[in-house]
Legacy VTK file of the C-alpha trace (Angstrom):
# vtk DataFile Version 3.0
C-alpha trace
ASCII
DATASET POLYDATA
POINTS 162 float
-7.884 -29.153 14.097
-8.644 -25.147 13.129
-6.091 -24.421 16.034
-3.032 -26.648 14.766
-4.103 -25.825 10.866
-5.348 -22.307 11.077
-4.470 -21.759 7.272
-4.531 -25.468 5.358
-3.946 -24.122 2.216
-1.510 -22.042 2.903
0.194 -24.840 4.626
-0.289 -26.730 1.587
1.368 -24.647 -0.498
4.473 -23.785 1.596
5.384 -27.703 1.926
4.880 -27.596 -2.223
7.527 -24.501 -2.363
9.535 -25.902 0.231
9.717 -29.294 -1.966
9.884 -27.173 -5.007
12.527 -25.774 -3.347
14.881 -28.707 -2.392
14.164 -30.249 -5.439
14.040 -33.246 -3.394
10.235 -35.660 -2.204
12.283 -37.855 0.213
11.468 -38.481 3.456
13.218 -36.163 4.903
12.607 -33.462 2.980
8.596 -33.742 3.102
9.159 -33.931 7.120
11.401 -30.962 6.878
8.582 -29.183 4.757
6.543 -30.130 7.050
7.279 -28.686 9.993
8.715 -25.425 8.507
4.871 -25.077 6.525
3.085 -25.672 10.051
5.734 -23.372 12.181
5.213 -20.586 9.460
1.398 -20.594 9.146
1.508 -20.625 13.475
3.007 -17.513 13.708
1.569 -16.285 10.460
-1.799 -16.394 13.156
-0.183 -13.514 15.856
0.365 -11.494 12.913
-3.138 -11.777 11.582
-4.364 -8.404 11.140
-7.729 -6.614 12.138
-10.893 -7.477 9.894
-11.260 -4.584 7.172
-14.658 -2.811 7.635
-15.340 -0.628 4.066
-18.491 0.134 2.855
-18.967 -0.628 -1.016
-20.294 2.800 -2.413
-20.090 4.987 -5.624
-16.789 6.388 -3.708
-14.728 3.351 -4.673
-15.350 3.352 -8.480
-14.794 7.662 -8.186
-11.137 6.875 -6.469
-10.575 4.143 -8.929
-11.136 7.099 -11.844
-9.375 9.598 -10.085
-6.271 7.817 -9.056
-6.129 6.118 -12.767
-6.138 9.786 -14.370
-4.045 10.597 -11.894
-1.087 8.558 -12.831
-1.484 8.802 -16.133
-1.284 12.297 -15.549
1.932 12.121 -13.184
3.452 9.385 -15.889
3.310 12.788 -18.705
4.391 15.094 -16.083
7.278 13.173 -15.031
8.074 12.169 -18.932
8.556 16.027 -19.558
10.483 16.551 -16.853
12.881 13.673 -17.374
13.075 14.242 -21.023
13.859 17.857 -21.032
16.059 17.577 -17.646
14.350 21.010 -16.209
10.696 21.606 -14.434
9.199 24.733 -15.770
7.047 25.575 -12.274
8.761 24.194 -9.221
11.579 22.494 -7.712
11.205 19.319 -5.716
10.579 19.390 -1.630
9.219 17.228 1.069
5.599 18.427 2.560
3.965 17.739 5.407
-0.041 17.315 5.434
-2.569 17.130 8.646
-4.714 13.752 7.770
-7.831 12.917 9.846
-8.180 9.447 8.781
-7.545 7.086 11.253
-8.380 3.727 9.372
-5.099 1.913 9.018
-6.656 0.108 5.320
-7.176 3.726 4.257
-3.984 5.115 5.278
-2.495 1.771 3.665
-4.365 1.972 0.412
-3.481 6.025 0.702
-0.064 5.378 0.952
-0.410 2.828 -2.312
-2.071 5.758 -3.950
0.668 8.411 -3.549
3.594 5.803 -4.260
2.183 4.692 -7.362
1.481 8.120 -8.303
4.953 8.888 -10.390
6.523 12.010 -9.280
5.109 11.230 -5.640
6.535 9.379 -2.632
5.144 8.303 0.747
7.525 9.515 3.161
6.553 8.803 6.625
3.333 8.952 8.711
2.955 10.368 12.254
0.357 8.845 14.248
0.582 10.724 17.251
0.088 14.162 15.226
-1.817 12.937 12.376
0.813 14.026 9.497
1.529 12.644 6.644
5.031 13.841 5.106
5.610 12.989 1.309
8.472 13.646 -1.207
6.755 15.595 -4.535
9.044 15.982 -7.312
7.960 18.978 -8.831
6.838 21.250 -5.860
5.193 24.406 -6.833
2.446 25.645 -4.454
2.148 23.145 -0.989
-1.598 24.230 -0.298
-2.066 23.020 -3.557
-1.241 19.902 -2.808
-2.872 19.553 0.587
-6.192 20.068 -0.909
-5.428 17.596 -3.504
-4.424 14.706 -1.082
-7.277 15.698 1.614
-9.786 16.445 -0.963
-8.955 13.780 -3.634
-7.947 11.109 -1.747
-9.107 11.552 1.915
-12.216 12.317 1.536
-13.175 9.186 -0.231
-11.303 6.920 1.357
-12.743 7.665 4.823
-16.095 7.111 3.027
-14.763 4.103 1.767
-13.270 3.152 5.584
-15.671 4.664 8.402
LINES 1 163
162 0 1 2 3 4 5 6 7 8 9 10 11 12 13 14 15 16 17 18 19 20 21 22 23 24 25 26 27 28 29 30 31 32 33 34 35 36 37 38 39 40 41 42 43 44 45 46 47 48 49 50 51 52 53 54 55 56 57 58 59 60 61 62 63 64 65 66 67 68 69 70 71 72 73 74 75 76 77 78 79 80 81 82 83 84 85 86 87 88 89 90 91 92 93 94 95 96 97 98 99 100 101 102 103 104 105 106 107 108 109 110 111 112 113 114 115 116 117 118 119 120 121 122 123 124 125 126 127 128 129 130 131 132 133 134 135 136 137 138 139 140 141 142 143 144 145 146 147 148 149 150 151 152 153 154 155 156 157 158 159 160 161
């Protein structure tokens, strides 16, 4: 039954959207519902991804801090810049940064991290060279900002993720 029905209550909810839906409990419609709940949780299986493996530590709560001061930080920043329609320091620019982690949940949760960040933007991440390019909207030193990414972020999460 596990094989056929790999996620019953997921099923169970996409007939009750797909009836929501249709506005409609005929016959039809529940067959209909059906079929399209039990074809979407079968391939929702091939696209099941790998179990997460994190390690519950101090680290979490310190990213947690850090990223929350963070944007709050980024949210006055950005404020300023908007409001007075001229950065003081820098211009912005695109930078690319050398990342060791290899834990796709980190590099997920990373990339979470710097798009929520205001003023910040996930660009695009090489695998094969281990770079991480992001957009930063008021660029003033680059090493800067490596060492805030890698040490900040990085660091933790690969704690976080072995």
């Amino acid at each position: 039954m596990t094989r056929w029905l790999a996620f019953p209550l997921l099923t169970l909810c996409l007939l009750a959207m797909w009836l929501l839906l249709v506005q409609s409990v005929a016959p039809g419609s529940i067959l209909m519902g059906v079929l399209v709940a039990l074809v979407a949780t079968r391939l929702f299986t091939v696209l099941r991804p790998e179990p997460v493996k994190y390690r519950l530590t101090g680290a979490v709560v310190r990213l947690a801090g850090i990223v929350l001061y963070d944007i709050i930080r980024s949210n006055i920043a950005v404020a300023r810049i908007i409001l007075t329609g001229r950065t003081d320091r820098g211009m912005s620019g695109f930078i690319r940064i050398p990342i060791d982690m290899r834990s796709r949940h980190g590099l997920a949760l990373l990339a979470v991290i710097i798009t929520a960040t205001p003023g910040t933007l996930w660009v695009q991440f090489d695998s094969a060279r281990g770079s991480l390019l992001i957009h930063v909207l008021d660029l003033v030193d680059e090493e800067q900002w490596i060492a805030l990414i890698k040490n900040r972020y990085e660091k933790l999460l690969m704690e976080i993720f072995p």
